[in-house]
N, C-alpha and C positions, 0 to 999 in steps of 0.2 A: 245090698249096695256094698261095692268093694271099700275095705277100710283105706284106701287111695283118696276113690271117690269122695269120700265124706269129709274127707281131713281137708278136699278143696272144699266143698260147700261151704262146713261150717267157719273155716277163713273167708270169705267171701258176706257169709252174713255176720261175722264179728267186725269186717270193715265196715260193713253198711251201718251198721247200729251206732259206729265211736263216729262217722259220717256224721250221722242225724241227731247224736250226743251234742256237738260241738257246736253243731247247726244251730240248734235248742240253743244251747246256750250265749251262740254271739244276736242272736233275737233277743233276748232275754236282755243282753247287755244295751243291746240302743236302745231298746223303750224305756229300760231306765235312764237311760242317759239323756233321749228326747221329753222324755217325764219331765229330769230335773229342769233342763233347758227352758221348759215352756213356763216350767214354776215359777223361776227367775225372773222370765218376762211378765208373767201374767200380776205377781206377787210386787209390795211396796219395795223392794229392792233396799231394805235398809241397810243393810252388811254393806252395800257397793256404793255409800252415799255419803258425803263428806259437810255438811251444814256449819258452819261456823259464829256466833254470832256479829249483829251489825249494831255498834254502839252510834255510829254516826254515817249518812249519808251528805257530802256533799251537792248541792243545788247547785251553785256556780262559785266562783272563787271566793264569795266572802260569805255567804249565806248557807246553810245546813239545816240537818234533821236530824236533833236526837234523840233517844229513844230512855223517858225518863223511869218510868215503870211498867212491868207486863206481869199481870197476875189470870188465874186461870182458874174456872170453879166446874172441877170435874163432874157435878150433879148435875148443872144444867146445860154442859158443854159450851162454855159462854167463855170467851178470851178478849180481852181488855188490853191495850197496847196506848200509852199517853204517848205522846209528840209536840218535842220541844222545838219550832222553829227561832233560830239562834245566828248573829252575824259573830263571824271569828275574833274580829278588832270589841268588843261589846264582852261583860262578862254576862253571859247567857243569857244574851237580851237580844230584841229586835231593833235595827235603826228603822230612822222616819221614812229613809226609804226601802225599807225592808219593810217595813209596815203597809207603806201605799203599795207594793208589790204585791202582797198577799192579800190586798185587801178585792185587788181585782184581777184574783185565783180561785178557781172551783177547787177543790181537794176532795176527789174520789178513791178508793182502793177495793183490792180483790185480794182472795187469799188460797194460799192451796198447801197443803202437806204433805209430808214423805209418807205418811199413816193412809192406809186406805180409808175412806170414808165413805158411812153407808146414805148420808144426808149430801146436799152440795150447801159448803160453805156461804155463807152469807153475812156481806162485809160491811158495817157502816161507820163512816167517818164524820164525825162531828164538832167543828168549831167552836172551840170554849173560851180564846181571844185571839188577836192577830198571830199569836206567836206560840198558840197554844192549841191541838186538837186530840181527839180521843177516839181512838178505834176502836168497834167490837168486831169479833166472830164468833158467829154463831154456830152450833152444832161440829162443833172442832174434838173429835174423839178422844179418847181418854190417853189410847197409847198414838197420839199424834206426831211422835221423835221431833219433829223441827217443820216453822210452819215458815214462808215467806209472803209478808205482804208487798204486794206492789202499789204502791202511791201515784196515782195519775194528776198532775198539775194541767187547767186549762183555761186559756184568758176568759172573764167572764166578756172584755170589750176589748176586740182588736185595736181600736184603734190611739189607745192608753200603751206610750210604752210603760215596759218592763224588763229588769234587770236582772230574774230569774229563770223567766221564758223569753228569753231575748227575741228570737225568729219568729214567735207566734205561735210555734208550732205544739203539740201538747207535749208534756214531759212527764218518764216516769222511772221511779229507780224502787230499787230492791231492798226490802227490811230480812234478812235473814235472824232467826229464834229459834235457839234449841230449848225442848221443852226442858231439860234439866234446871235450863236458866230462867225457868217461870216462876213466879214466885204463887204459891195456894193460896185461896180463898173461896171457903166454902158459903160463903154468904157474897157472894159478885154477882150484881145484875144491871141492869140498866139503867142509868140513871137519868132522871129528869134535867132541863139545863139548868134551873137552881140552885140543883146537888150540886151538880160539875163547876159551875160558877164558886161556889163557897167551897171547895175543893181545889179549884185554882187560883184563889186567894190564900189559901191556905200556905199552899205551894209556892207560893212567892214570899209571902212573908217567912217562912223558913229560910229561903233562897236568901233573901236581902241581908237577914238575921248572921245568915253564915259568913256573907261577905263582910257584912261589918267585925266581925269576930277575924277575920283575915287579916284584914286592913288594920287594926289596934296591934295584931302581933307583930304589924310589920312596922307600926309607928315604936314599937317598945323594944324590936330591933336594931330600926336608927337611932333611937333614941340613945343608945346603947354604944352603938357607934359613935353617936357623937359627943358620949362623954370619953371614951376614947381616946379621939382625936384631940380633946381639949388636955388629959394626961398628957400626949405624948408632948403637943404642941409647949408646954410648961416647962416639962424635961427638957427641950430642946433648946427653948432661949435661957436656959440657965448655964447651959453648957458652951452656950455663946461665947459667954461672959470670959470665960478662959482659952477660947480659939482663935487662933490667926484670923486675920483678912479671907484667906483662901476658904480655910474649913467656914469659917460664918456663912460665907455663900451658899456651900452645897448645903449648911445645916437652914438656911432662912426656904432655898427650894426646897426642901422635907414640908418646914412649917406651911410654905403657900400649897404647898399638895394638898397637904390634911386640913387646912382651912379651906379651902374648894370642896375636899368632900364635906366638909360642915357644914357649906352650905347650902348643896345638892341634897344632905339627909332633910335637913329644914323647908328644904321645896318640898320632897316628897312626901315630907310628915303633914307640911300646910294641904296639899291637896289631896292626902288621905280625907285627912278629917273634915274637908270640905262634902268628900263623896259620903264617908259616913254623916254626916245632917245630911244630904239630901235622900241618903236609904232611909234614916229613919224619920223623915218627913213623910217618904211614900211609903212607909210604914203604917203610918199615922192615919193617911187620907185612906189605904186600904181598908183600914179595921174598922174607921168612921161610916164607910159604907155601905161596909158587909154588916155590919148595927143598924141599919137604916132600914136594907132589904131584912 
């Protein structure tokens, strides 16, 4: 073979090879690329998922849901979520009609996580008082990122209104929890309604506890005020005593100002201390009961 000849062959097979080089290699390129693709989908997609926690769910303008503790015992995959049903005007309490509302409400939920799970979650919801109930999930995975319960509201009697499920119709809203915000416990299981009862006496007696401690700080701030008011008020009719006609007016409207709030402090110190005896009245009947049982 002439050295001509050859010089075309082996150009000819040095094209075909960096051909079938290139070839190889953009093959090479989308199967990883439909690889990563199908991972993404297939995979808990955590990196592309945004969970926020949910401290309160409104139900309808004056009533809600909040979420008072969630604790989490990674041995037995068991997740615990309390629920404070709660009207905005009330401090953390339910009205009578907030009461008669729930009283004829089913309260079911379901739960699902960002975490793949080898088990299917399993939700129960359980009423501990009108204004109090307690979710578990079961078999909820160790690395579960963030779980959302959904709460399903449903009349137990259509024909009773109601002021939460107004239309009839069922109603359900979303508890988002990221697990960072769960709090461990390695002894968390199920508990009997007993337990849960003397657990949400507990809970309220803390609860009443703290608001009395509220209420005294704000009686020993008016009170504060309106030793105050009774300085300046002193100061000022002394100062009378040497001002014209003119200035005594503006200085007597000072006095009647500050004596108006003297006596708006002494309203709201009277019906402090009214609502403190009555927390710790139902203080009182609480713990006599929970002695009983």
């Amino acid at each position: 073979m002439s050295r001509k000849l050859k010089n075309r062959v082996d150009k000819y097979y040095r094209k075909g090879h960096v051909q079938w080089l290139l070839l190889g290699l953009t093959g090479a390129l989308m199967l990883c690329l439909f690889v990563s693709i199908a991972a993404g989908f297939v995979g808990p997609r955590q990196a592309n998922l945004s969970v926020s926690d949910t401290p309160t769910v409104s139900l309808n303008g004056s009533t809600g849901v909040s979420v008072v503790q969630k604790k989490y015992n990674a041995k037995n995959q068991l997740l615990r979520m309390d629920l404070l049903i709660s009207d905005s005007d009330t401090a953390g309490e339910l009205s009578a009609q907030g009461i008669k509302d729930m009283a004829n409400l089913k309260v079911s939920g379901r739960a699902g996580t960002i975490g793949a799970h080898a088990k299917p979650l399993v939700t129960t919801v359980r009423m501990v008082a009108a204004d109090y109930y307690v979710t578990y999930v079961r078999n909820v995975p160790n690395n579960f990122g963030a779980l959302r319960l959904t709460l399903t509201l449903t009349l137990k009697n259509k024909l009773l209104e109601n002021t939460i499920v107004a239309d009839g119709k069922a109603m359900s809203v979303a508890i988002d929890t990221q697990q960072k915000g769960v709090g461990k416990d390695d002894r968390l299981m199920i508990q009997p309604d007993t337990k849960l009862a003397t657990e949400y006496a507990d809970y309220r007696i803390k609860d009443w506890q703290k608001q009395i401690r509220e209420l005294a700080e704000k009686n020993v701030a008016l009170d504060a005020d309106t030793a105050q008011n009774k300085k300046l008020i002193k100061k000022l009719r002394a100062q009378m005593e040497t001002q014209t006609s003119a200035d005594q007016t503006e200085t007597q409207n000072q006095i009647d100002t500050y004596e108006d709030d003297t006596t708006q402090d002494k309203t709201k110190i009277s019906a402090n201390n009214d609502q403190i005896r009555s927390l710790k009245e139902r203080i009182a009947k609480l713990e006599s009961t929970d002695q009983q049982d």
